[in-house]
C-alpha positions in Angstrom: 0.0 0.0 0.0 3.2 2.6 0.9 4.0 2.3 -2.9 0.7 3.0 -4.3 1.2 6.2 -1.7 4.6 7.1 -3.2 2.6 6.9 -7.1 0.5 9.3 -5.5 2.8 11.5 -3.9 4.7 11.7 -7.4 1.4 12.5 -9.3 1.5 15.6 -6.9 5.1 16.3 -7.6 3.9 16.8 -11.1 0.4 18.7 -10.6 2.9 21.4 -8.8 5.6 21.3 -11.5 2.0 21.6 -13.9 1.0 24.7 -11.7 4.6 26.3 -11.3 4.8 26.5 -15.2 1.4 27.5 -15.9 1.1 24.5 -18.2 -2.9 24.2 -17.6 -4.4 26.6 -19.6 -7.2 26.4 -17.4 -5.4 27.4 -14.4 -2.6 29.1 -15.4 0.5 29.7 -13.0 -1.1 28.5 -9.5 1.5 27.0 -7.5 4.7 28.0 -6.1 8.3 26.7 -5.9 7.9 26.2 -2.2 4.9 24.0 -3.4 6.8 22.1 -5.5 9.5 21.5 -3.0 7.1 20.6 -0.4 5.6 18.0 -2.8 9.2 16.2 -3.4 10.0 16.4 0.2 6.9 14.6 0.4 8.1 12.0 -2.3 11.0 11.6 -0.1 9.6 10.8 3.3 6.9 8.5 1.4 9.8 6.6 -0.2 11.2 6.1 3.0 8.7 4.6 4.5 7.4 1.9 1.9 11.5 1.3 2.6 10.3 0.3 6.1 7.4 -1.3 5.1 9.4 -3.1 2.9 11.8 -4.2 5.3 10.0 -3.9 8.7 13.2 -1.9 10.3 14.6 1.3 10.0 18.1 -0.2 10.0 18.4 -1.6 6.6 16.8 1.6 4.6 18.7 4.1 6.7 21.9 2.4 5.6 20.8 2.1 1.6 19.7 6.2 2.2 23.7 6.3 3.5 25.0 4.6 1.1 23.2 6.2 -2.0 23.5 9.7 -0.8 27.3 9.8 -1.9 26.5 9.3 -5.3 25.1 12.5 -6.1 27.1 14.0 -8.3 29.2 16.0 -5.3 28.3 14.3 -2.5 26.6 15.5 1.0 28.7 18.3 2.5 30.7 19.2 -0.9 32.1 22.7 -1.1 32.0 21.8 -5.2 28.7 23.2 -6.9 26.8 20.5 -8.0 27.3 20.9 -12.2 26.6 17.0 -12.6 23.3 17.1 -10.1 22.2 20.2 -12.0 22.2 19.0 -15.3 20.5 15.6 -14.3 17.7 17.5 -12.9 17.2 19.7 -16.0 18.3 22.9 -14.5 19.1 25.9 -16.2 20.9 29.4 -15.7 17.6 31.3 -18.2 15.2 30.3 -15.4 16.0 29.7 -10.9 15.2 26.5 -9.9 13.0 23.8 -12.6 13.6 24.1 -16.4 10.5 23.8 -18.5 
């Protein structure tokens, strides 16, 4: 049932990123960054805990989280700007934050 939730929560992710771009013509721009980032954050928790449900422990998903993490591009606590990361996620320098 956790990963229906996280479908869900993803389905959000991209009625904000919908709303933040005013790609409804409908509704125009309605939604905000911080909405958007709210909505991932929320992808984020929800993952983790279909990772629980998945394992029954917090042990085993808190060390996967810990190992993943330093494969971002620059890692957790990097002084280096995240070049690699930004590109991944589509970002540009024409627009803060989400590329169209």
């Amino acid at each position: 049932m956790r990963l229906l939730k996280l479908t869900e929560e993803v389905g959000e992710v991209a009625d904000a990123f919908i709303g933040l771009h005013g790609l409804n013509g409908r509704k125009g721009v309605c939604r905000t960054h911080d909405d958007l980032l709210d909505e991932l954050a929320d992808v984020i928790i929800t993952a983790a805990a279909a990772m629980i449900g998945v394992t029954g422990t917090w042990t085993r998903p808190a060390g996967t989280l810990s190992d993943a993490w330093p494969r971002l591009p620059s890692g957790p606590g990097s002084d280096t700007p995240v070049h690699g990361l930004s590109r991944y996620l589509g970002m540009t320098n024409r627009r803060p934050g989400w590329a169209a």
